[in-house]
C-alpha positions in Angstrom: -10.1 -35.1 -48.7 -8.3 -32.1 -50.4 -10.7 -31.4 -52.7 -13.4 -31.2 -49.8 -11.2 -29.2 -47.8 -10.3 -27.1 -51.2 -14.2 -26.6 -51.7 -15.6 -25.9 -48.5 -19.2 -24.5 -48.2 -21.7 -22.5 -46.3 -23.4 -26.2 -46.1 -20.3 -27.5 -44.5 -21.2 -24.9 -41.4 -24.6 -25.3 -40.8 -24.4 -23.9 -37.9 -22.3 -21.2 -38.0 -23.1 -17.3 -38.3 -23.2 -16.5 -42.2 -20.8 -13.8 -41.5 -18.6 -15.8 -40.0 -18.2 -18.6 -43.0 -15.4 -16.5 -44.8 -13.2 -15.6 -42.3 -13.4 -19.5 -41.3 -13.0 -21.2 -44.8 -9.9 -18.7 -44.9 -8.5 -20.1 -41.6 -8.5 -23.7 -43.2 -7.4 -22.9 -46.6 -4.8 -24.9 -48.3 -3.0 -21.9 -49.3 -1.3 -19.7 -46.5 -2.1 -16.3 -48.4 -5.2 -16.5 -47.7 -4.8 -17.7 -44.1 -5.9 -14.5 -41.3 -3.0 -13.6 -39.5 -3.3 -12.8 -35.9 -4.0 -9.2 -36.2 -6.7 -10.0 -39.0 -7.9 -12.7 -37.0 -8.3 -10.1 -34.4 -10.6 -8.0 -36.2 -13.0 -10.8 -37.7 -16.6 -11.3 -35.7 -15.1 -14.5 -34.0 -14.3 -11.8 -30.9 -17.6 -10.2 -30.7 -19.0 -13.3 -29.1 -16.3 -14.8 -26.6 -15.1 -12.9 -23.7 -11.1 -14.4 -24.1 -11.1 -13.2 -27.2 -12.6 -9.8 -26.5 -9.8 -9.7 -23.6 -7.2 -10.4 -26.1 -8.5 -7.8 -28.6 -8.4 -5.5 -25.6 -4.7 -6.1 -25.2 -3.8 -4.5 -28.6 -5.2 -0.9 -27.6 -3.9 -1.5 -23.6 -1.6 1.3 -24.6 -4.0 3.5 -25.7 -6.1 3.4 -23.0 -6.6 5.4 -19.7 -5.5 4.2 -16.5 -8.7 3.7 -14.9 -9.6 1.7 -18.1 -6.4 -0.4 -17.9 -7.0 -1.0 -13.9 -10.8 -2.4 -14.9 -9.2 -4.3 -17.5 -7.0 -6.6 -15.0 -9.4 -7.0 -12.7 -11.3 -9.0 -15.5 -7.9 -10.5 -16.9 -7.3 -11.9 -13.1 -10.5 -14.6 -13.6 -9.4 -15.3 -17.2 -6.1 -16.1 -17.9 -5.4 -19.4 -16.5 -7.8 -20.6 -18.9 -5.6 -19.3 -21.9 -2.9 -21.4 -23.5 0.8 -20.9 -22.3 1.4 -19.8 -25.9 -1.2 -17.4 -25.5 0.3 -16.0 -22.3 4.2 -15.8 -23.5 3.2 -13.8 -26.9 0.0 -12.1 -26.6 -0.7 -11.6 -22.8 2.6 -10.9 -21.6 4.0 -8.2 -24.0 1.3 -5.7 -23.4 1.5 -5.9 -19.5 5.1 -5.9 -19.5 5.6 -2.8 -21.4 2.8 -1.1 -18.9 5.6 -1.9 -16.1 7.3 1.3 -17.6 4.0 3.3 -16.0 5.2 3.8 -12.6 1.7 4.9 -11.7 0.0 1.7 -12.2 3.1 -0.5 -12.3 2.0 -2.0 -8.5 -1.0 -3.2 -10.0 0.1 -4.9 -13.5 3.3 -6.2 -11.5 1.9 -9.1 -9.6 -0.3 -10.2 -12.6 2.6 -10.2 -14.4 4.7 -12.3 -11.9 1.5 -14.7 -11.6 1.6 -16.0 -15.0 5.6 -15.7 -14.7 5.3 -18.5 -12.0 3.4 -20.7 -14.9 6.7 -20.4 -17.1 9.8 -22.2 -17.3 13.5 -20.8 -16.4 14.1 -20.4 -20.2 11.0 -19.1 -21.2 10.9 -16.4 -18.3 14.6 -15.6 -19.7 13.8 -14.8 -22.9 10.1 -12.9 -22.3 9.6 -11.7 -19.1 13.0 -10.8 -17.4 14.0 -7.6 -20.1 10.9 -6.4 -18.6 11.6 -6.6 -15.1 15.2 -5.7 -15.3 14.7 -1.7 -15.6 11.5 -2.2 -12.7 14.5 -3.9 -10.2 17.0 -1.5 -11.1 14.6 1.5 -10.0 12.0 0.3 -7.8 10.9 1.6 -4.4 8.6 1.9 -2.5 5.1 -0.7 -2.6 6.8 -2.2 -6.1 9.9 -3.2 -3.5 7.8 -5.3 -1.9 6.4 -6.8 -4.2 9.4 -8.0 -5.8 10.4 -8.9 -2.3 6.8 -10.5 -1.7 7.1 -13.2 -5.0 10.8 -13.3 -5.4 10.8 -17.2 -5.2 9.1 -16.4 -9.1 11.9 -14.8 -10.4 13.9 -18.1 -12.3 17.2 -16.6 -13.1 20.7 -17.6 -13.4 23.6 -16.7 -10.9 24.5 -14.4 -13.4 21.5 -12.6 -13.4 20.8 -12.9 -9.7 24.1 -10.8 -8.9 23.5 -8.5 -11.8 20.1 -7.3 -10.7 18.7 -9.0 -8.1 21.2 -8.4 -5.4 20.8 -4.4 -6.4 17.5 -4.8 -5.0 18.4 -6.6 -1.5 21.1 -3.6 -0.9 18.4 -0.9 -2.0 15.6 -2.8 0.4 18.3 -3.1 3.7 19.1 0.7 2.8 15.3 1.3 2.5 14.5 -0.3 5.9 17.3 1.2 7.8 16.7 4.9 6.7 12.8 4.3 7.4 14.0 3.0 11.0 16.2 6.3 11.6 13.3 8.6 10.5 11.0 6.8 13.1 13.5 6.8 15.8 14.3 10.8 14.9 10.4 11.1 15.0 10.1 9.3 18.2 12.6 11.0 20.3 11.2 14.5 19.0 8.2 13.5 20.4 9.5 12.6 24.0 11.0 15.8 23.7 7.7 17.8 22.9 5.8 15.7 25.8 8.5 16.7 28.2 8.7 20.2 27.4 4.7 20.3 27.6 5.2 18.2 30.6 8.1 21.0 32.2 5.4 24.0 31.4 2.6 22.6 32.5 3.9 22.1 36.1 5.7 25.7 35.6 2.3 27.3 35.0 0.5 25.0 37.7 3.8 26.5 40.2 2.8 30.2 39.2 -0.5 30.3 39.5 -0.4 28.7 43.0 2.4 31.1 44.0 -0.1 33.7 42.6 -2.7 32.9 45.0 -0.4 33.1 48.6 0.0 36.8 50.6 2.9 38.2 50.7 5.1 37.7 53.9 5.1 39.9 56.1 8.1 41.1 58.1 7.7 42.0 61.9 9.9 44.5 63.3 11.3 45.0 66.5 12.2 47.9 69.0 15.1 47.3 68.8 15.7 47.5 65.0 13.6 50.2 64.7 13.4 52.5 68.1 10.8 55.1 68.1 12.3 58.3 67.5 10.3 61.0 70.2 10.4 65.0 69.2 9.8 67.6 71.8 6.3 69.1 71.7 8.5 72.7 71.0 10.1 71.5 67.9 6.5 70.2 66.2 6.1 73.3 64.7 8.6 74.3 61.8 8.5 77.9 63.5 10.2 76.9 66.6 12.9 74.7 64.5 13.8 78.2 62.6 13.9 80.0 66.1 15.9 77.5 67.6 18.6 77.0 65.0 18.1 73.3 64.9 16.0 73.3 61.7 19.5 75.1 60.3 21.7 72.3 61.9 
């Protein structure tokens, strides 16, 4: 059986890709030297062929890559990953989309993936590879990553320690959240009551004007007795007579 294993073949594959023979009879040689490691593995034509594998390729230029590019990329990795092996997941899935969490642009969208395979893991195991990540996201987050945390918090398996340390951080920051967005609204409400009732005051001022606008003026009767007509003699009509008779000079 060593010796066969020792010796293998191209007949031994007869149905393999000739191109593919080396890289396999080095993954089951004796020696360990000449054993692929994952990184050469990586670069063999066993990926070429096998979407998983092209995925998991993809994962060792995720930092490289534009966001648009990255978003595509875990659209795909959402229909894939539960088929990959735990130890998979912990070392070559999770690293990669745990240091993307450090992108605050798309750290909403790599977040819940994360958490999603996090629920898969064990209270030790999301210890020791998946809470250093999250610990700078729940020390600083805001906003739609808030909620999120807020949304799948049952997935974050931690100790007491831990759950004082960080977690509670992030309840205080949420309450302070949702009471400073409930001021602002109430502000903004009662500044627009005001607005409606000061259109409200000038409407019915303008409507008041304009209808004031439209009446006569009153007019004021007077009587005789207010006002009694004042007769002049015939003689003093004429300015000539008032010189003649001195009364013009009175």
């Amino acid at each position: 059986m060593k010796n066969t294993l020792t010796y293998l073949s191209s007949d031994a594959f007869p149905y393999m890709l000739s191109e593919l023979v080396p890289d396999l009879q080095g993954m089951f040689s004796l020696n360990d030297s000449f054993r692929p490691t994952v990184m050469d593995f990586t670069g063999t034509q066993f990926p070429r062929n096998d979407t998983r594998l092209r995925a998991l390729c993809f994962l060792d230029y995720l930092h490289e890559r534009g966001n648009i590019q990255k978003s595509g990329f875990l659209k795909a990795l959402l229909d894939m990953w539960k088929d990959l092996d735990s130890r998979v997941l912990r070392y070559k899935v999770l690293p990669p989309l745990c240091a993307e969490l450090r992108n605050v642009v798309i750290q909403p969208m790599f977040l819940p993936m994360v958490l999603t395979i996090a629920k898969s893991q064990d209270k030790n195991d999301f210890e020791q590879s998946t809470l250093p990540a999250l610990v700078p996201v729940l020390s600083t987050t805001s906003g739609d990553t808030m909620l999120l945390l807020l949304k799948h918090a049952e997935l974050i398996k931690i100790t007491q320690e831990h759950l004082i340390s960080h977690v509670l951080p992030l309840l205080r920051a949420c309450k302070t959240a949702i009471i400073t967005t409930r001021n602002q609204r109430q502000g903004e409400h009662k500044n627009l009551n005001e607005k409606k009732e000061e259109i409200h005051l000038n409407a019915v001022w303008t409507k008041d004007t304009e209808s004031r606008a439209g009446e006569r003026a009153p007019e004021f009767e007077t009587t005789k007795e207010e006002h009694p007509e004042v007769r002049i003699p015939h003689y003093l009509s004429n300015p000539v007579n008032l010189v003649v008779t001195g009364e013009f000079l009175s």
